[in-house]
N, C-alpha and C positions, 0 to 999 in steps of 0.2 A: 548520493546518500551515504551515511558513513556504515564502515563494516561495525559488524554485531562486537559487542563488548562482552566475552567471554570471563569468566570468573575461573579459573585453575585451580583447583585443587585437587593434591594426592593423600591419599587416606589408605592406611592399613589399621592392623589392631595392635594395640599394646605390648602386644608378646613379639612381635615381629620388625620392629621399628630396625633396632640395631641386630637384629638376629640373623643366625644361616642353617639353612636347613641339614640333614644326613650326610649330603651331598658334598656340602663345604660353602655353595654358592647363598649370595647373600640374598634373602625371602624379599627384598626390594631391588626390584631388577632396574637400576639406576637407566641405562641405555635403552631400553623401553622407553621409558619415562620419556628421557630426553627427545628418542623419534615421536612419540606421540605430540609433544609442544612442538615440534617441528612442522610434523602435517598440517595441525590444524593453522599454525600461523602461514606456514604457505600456503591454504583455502581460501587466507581473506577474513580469516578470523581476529580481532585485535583481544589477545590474550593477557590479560592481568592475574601474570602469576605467584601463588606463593611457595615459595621455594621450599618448606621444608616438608618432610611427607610428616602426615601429624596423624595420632593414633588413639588420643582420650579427650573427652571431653573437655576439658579445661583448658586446650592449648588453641581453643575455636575462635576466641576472643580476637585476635590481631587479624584475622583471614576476616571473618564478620564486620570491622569496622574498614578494611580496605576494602571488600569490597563494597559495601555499603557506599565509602566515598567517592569510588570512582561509579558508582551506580550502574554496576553491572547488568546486562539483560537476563543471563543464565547463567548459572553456575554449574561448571565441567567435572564433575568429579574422577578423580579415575579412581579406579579399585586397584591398587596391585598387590595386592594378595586376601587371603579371605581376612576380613573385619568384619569388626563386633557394632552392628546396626543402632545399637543405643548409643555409642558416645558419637553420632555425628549426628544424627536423627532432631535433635535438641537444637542443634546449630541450621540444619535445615528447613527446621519450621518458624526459628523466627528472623531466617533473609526475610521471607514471602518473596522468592523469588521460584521460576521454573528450575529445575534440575535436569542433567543428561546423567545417567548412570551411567560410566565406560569401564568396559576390562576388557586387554586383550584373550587371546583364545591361547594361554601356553598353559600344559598339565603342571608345570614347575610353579606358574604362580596359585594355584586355587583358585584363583580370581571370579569365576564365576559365581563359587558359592556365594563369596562376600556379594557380590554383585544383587544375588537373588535373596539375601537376605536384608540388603541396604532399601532395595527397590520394595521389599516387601514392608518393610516399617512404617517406608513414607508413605503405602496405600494405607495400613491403618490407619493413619491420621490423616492422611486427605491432602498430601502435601503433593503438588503437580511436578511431576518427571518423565522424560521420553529415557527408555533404556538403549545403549547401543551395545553392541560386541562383535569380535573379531579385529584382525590383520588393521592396522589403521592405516596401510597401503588399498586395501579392497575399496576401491571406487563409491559402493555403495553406501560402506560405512562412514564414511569422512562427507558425503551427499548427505546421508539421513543428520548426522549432527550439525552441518553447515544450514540446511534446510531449515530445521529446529529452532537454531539460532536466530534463523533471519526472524521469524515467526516469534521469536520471544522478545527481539527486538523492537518487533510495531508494536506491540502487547507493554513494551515500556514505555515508548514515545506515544501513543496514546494517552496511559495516563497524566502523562504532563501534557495534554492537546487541549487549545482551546479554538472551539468554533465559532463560527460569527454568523448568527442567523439576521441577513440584512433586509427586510419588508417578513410580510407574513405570509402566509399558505397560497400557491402558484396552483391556478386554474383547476381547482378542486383535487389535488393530489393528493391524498390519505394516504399514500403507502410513505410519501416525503414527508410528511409533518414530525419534528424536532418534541420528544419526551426528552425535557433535560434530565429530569430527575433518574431516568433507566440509564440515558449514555453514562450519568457522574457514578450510579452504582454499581456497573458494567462492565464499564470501560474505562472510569476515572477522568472521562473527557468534559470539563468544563464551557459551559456556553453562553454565549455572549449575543445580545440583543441590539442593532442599528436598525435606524427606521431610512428608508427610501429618502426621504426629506434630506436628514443629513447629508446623504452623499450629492445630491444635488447641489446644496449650498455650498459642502467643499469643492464640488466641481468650478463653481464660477467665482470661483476665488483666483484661479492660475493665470496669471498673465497672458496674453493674447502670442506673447512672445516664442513662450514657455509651449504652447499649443503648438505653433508651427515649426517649431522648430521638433518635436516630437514626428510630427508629416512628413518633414525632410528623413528621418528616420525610416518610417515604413516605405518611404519611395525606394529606398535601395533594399530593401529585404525582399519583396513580392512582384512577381509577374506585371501585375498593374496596378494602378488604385484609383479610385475614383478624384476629378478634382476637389479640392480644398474648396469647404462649402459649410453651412449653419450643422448639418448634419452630421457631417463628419470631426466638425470642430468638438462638438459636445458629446460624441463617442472617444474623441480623444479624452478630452476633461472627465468623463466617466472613467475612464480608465487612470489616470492622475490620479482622480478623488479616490479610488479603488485601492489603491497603494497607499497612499496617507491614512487613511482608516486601518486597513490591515496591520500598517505600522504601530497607528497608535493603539489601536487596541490589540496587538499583538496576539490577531487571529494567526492560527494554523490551518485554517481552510474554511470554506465558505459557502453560502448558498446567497442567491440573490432572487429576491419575487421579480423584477422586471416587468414579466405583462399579468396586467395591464397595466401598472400605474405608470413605471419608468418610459415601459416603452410609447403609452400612448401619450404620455405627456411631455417626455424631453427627450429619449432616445432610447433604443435598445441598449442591451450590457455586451450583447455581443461581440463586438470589438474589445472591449475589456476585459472580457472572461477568456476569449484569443489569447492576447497578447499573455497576459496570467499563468493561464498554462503552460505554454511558451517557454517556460521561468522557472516549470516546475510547481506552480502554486495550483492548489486545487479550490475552484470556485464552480457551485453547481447553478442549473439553471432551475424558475422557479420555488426556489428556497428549498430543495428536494435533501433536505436532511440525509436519509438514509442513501440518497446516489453521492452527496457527498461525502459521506464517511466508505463508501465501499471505493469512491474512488482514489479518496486521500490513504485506503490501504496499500491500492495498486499502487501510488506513488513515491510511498516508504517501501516498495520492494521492485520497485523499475529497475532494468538493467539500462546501468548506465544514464546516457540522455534521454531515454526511449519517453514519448509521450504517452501521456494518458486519455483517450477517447471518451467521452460521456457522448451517448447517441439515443436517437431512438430506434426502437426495433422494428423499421419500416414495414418489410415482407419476408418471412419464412416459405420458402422457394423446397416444398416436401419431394419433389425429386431428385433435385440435385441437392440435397442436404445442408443448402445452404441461406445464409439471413443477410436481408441487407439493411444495413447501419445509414441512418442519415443526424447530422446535428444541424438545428436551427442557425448556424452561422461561428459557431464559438469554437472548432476545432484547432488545435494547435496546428504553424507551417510546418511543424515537427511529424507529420504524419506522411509527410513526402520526403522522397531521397532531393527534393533539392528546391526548396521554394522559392526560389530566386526563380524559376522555369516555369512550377507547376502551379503556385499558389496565386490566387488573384481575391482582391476585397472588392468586394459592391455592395450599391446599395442595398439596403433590406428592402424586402417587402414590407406594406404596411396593412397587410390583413389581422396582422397581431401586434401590429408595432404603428400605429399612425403618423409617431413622430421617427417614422424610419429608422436607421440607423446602418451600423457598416456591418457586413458579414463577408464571412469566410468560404471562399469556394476552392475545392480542393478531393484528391480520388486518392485514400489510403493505400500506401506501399504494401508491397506482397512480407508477407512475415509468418512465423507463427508466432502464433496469438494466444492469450487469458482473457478472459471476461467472467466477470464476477456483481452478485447485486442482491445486497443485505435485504430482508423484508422480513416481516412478525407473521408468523400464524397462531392467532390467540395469546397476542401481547409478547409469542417469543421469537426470537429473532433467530432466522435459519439463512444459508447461502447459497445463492446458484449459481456453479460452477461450471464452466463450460471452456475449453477450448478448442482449437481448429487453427486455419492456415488463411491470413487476408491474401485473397486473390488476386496478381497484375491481369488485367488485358489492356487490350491496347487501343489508341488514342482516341478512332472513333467510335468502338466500343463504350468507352468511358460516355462520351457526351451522350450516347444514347440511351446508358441505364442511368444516367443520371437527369436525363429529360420524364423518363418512368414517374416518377410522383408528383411531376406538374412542378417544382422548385430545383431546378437545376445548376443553383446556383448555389447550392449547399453544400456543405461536407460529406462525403460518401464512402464508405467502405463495404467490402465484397466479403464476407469469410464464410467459409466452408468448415461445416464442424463437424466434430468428433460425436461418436454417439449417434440417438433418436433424436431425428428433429420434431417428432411428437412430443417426445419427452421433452423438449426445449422449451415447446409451446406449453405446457403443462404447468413448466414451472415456473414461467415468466411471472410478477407478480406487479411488473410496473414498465411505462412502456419505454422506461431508458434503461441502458444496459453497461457498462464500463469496462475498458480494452485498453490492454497495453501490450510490447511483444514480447515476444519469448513466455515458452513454460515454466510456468509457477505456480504450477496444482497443489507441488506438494509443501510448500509455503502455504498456501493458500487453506488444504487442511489442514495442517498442524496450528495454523492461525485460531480454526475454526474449534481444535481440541483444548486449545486454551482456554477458551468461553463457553466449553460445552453447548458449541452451535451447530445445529445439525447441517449437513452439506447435502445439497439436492444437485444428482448429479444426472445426463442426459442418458 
């Protein structure tokens, strides 16, 4: 994923530009300045700066069209010294972009006041900013703004998102069902309509060639595989057709109805929605709208390769505090340190899939973990935050919780969370849950302060 596109700009007031104070020293402390672009670009920040500190309204114009054109996510203001809240206020309500209000913490610059006077304008008028201050060495403060950032980053690449809702409404799921009209007013996210049919027909388009030789493929990635069979041929071709749609219609993520029509008539998607992820691509199961937009969150904010989990919330275990995660077959080999070892495909069951298909079995690596999952109460949409730490045990441990829910041949993760697991259960609102690793709560709320989404937390 790329780092957050930062917007720089320094701002003082008019009377201060070229000025020095009693003292002799000049009211814009240039080497400040310069550590502060320093920090933040060594955080991981890709900073688009304008290099001159600007003081009146009129000189907004060239900062306003750069960054417009490089389509910044947030715009970094520093404060260095106190200014006059009207001559930038003008320029920051019509980015429509987030703001970070910065001053450092020296009595030389004034900085705070400007600071508390700039942040105060933009709440009269409703213009959205996180404020930071102090030392831009202090760990926390270069954390709070980098965090910010990530967070105002998905809130960009969202509104350029567009989703591909492929079949209609998966095994009576309300909490998943797709309002285009809230996500485009919302979130800006555009959505896109494929029927099941389609992808079947571009499936049996691919050469027979082009199919085995994809086989040859997963043979060397995974533990085992099933032989090469009608089954397996047309879970590949799902997965082919998977990708040429995505292409063409140039989704950013996806939901698939699967059962019953796919899976009882030509194969499950599970092998497809595997491989998908794998890649980094977010496709849910059941057409689950809202599991695919919480998980294509976690996806714009993954560290690194790290995979994205969609499961269901098998068993909440109220002693030991902890939940066990299982997915119908679609989980990434990315959820093991090494699937060449650990990860093995078989067949599916056809209790919900008649025309079988390939799934995924495999027992998530120890980590800590985010888990996150959008839902409405009364049409408004709130998030449930939870992390903890996915559990290792060991090998024959594994086969025997994973024999626990009668399908052993699933995807499985262990985590141990943070919080009440009452409160967990409380706040569940749908029975898939979405996990990636590493802590990213507070990405996660500041995501949620962008949207005025309330956070339910354990």
């Amino acid at each position: 994923m790329r780092a957050p596109k930062v917007g720089f700009l320094a701002i003082t007031c008019p009377t201060h530009k070229e000025s020095k104070n009693e003292t002799g020293d000049d009211w814009v402390d240039k080497k400040s300045l310069e550590k502060v672009k320093g920090a933040l670009t060594g955080s991981g920040l890709d900073l688009i700066v304008i290099d001159d500190v600007l003081g009146s309204f009129y000189e907004f114009d060239d900062a306003e069209k750069r960054f417009n054109d490089e389509n910044v996510d947030v715009i970094f203001l520093y404060i260095s010294t106190w200014n006059w809240a009207d001559q930038v206020t003008q320029f920051a309500r019509n980015m429509h972009k987030p703001l970070i209000v910065y001053a450092i913490d020296d009595s030389k610059a004034w900085s705070i006041g400007g600071l508390a006077a700039t942040r105060g304008g933009f709440d009269e008028i409703g213009i959205q900013n996180r404020v930071a201050y102090g030392d831009i060495d202090d760990r926390s403060v270069i954390d709070s703004i980098y965090k910010y950032s990530r967070a105002c980053m998905v809130k960009n690449i969202l509104s350029r998102s567009r989703y591909g809702s492929i079949g209609g409404q998966g095994m009576g799921i309300l909490t998943g069902i797709v309002d285009p009209n809230q996500w485009l007013k919302e979130f800006g996210i555009l959505t896109g309509f494929t029927d099941q049919y389609t992808l079947v027909v571009e499936a049996e388009k691919f050469p027979i060639s082009r199919v085995k030789d994809y086989y040859e493929i997963l043979k060397d990635e995974y533990k085992s595989v099933p032989e090469f069979d009608s089954v397996f041929e047309k879970s590949i071709r799902t997965y082919l057709a998977m990708e040429k749609i995505i292409e063409k219609e140039r989704y950013d993520f996806t939901g698939v109805k699967c059962t019953f029509d796919l899976s009882d008539n030509y194969c499950s998607a599970c092998l497809a929605q595997s491989r998908l992820s794998n890649r980094g691509f977010t496709t849910a199961c059941l057409s689950d709208a809202n599991g695919a937009l919480s998980a294509y969150i976690l996806g714009l904010l993954r560290i690194g390769d790290e995979p994205v989990f969609t499961a269901d919330v098998n068993l909440a275990m109220k002693k030991e505090n902890m939940i066990k995660l299982i997915d119908d077959g679609a989980g990434s080999p990315k959820l093991t340190l090494n699937p060449k070892e650990e990860v093995e495909l078989l067949t599916q069951p056809t209790l919900e899939a008649k025309a079988s298909g390939i799934c995924t079995k495999l027992f998530a690596k120890p980590g800590d973990v985010t888990l996150i999952r959008l839902a409405r109460i009364n049409s408004r949409y709130v998030l449930h935050l939870t992390t903890g730490k996915a559990v290792s045990v060991s090998e024959g441990e594994k086969e025997a919780i994973m024999a626990e829910c009668g399908y052993p041949i699933w995807p499985h993760a262990l985590i141990k969370i943070d919080g009440n697991i009452d409160n967990f259960v409380q706040n569940l609102r749908s029975e898939y849950i979405h996990m990636t690793y590493g802590y990213l709560s507070g990405e996660i709320q500041d995501f949620c302060e962008l949207f005025d989404i309330e956070v339910l937390e354990n």
